[in-house]
C-alpha positions in Angstrom: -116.7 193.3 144.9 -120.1 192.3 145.7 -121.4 188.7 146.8 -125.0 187.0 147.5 -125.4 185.7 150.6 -128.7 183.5 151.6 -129.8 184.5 155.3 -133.1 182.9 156.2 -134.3 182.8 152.2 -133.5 186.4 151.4 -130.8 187.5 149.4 -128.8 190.3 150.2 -125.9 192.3 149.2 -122.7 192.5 151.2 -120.0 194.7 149.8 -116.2 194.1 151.6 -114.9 197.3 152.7 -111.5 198.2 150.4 -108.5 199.3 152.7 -106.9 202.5 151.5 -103.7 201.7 149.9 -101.9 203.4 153.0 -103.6 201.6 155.5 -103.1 198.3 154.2 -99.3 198.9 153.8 -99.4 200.0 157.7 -101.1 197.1 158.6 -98.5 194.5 156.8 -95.6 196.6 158.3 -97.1 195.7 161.4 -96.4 191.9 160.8 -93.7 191.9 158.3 -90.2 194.0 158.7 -89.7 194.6 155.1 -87.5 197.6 155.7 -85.1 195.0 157.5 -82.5 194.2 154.0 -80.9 191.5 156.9 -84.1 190.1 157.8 -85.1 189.6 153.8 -81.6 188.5 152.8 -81.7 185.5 155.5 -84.8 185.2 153.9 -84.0 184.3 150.4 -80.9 182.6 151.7 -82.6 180.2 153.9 -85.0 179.8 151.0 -83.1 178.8 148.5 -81.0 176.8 150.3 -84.0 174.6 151.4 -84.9 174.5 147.7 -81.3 173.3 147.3 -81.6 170.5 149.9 -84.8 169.3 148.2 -84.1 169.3 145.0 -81.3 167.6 145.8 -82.2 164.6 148.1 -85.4 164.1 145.8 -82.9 163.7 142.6 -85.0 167.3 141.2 -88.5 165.6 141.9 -89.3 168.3 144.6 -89.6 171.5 142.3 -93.4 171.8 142.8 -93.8 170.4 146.0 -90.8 172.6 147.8 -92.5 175.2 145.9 -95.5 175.3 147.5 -93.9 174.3 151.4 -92.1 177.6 150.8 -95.3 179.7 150.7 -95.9 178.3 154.6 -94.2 181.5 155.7 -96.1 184.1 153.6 -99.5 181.8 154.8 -98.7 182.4 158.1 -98.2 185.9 157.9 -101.5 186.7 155.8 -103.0 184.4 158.8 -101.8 187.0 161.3 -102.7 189.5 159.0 -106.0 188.4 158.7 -106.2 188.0 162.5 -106.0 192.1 162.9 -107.7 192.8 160.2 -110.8 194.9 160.8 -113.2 193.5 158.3 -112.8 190.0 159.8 -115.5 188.7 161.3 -114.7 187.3 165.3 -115.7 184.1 163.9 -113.7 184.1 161.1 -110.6 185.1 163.4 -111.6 182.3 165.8 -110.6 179.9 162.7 -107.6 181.8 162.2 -106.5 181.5 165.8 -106.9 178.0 165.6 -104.8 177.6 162.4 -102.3 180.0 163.5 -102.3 177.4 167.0 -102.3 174.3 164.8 -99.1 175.8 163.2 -97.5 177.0 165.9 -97.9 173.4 167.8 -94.4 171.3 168.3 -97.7 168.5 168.1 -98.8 167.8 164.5 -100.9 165.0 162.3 -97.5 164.9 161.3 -94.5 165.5 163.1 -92.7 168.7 162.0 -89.2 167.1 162.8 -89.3 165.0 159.9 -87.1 167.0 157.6 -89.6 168.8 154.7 -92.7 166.4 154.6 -93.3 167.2 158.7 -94.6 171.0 157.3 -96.7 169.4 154.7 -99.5 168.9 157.0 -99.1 172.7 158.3 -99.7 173.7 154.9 -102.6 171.5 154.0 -104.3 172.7 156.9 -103.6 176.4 156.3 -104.9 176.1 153.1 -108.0 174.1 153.6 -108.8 176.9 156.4 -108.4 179.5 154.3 -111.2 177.9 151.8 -113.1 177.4 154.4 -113.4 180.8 155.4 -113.6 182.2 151.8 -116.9 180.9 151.8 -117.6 183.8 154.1 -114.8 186.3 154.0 -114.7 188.6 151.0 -111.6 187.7 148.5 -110.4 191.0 148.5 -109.6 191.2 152.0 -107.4 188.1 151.5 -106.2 189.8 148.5 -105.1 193.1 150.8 -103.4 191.1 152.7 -100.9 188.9 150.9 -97.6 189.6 150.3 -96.5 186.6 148.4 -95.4 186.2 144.7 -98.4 184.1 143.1 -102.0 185.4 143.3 -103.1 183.9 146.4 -106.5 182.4 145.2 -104.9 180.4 142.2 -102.2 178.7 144.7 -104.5 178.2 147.2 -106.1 176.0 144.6 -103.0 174.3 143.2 -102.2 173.8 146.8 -105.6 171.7 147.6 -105.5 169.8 144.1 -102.0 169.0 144.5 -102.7 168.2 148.3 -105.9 165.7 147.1 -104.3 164.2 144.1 -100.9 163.2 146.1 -101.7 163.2 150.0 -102.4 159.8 151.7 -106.4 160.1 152.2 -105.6 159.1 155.8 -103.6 162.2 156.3 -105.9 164.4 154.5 -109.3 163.0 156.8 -107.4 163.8 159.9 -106.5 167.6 158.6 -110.2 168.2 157.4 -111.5 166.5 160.5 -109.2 168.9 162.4 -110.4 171.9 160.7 -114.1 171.1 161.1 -113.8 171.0 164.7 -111.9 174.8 165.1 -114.8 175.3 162.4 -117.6 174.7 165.1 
């Protein structure tokens, strides 16, 4: 893939350095156990229980929304990916270290012991610091490293409409506020 980027009003070409297929399957084994059939199962059980619990206390509104809060886990894995990954700029992984803190934090815009909504914030923030960085950061490399089931450039973008269109604008200032100071 090649991209333009303007540097002092010249253009240049920057091509993004493919993985070999083996090397980008090492690196995720690094972060995820997928050989772990325990690990998975808990997984998919813990998953779809959560859908369960969602679907049921929002009388089957929460399809879309539960949807998208179950990709938090596969975010924050490509985040820690991302964070090893070679062909990551140290500023770049300075933003990820600060997304990976904000999610990591008991101490959130809001609070994450509100059962469901308290993760919505996590994932509006992940999300709005991954576009952030795709300004920069070749797609491909955040294509190499995601392991979840939807193309990762499309839900990052339902994710932010979705996020805009139902979010309380107070809630979303704080997040983007919060993400242009780990930006600086």
């Amino acid at each position: 893939m090649v991209e333009e980027k303007v540097k002092d009003e010249k253009v240049e070409e920057v091509k993004a350095e493919e993985i070999p297929k083996e090397k980008s399957e090492k690196l995720k084994e690094k972060i995820v156990f997928t050989n772990d059939k325990r690990k998975l199962q808990f997984y998919e059980k813990l998953r779809k229980n959560i859908t369960s619990f969602v679907n049921t206390k929002t009388a089957g509104k929460g399809g879309k929304f539960t949807r998208y809060l179950l990709t938090l886990p596969d975010f924050f894995i490509l985040l820690c990916r991302l964070a090893i990954d070679d062909r990551v700029t140290k500023s770049q992984k300075a933003i990820v270290g600060g997304i990976i803190a904000y999610v990591i934090m008991p101490i959130d815009i809001i609070p994450d012991f509100i059962p469901i909504i308290g993760y919505v914030d996590d994932l509006v923030l992940v999300v709005y610091g991954l576009n952030l960085i795709l300004n920069e950061l070749d797609k491909q490399i955040l294509i190499d490293n995601w392991s979840g089931e939807e193309d990762v450039l499309e839900l990052l973008q339902k994710i932010t409409l979705t996020a805009e269109k139902f979010l309380e604008k107070n809630i979303l200032n704080k997040i983007k506020k919060w993400i242009g100071k780990i930006a600086k």
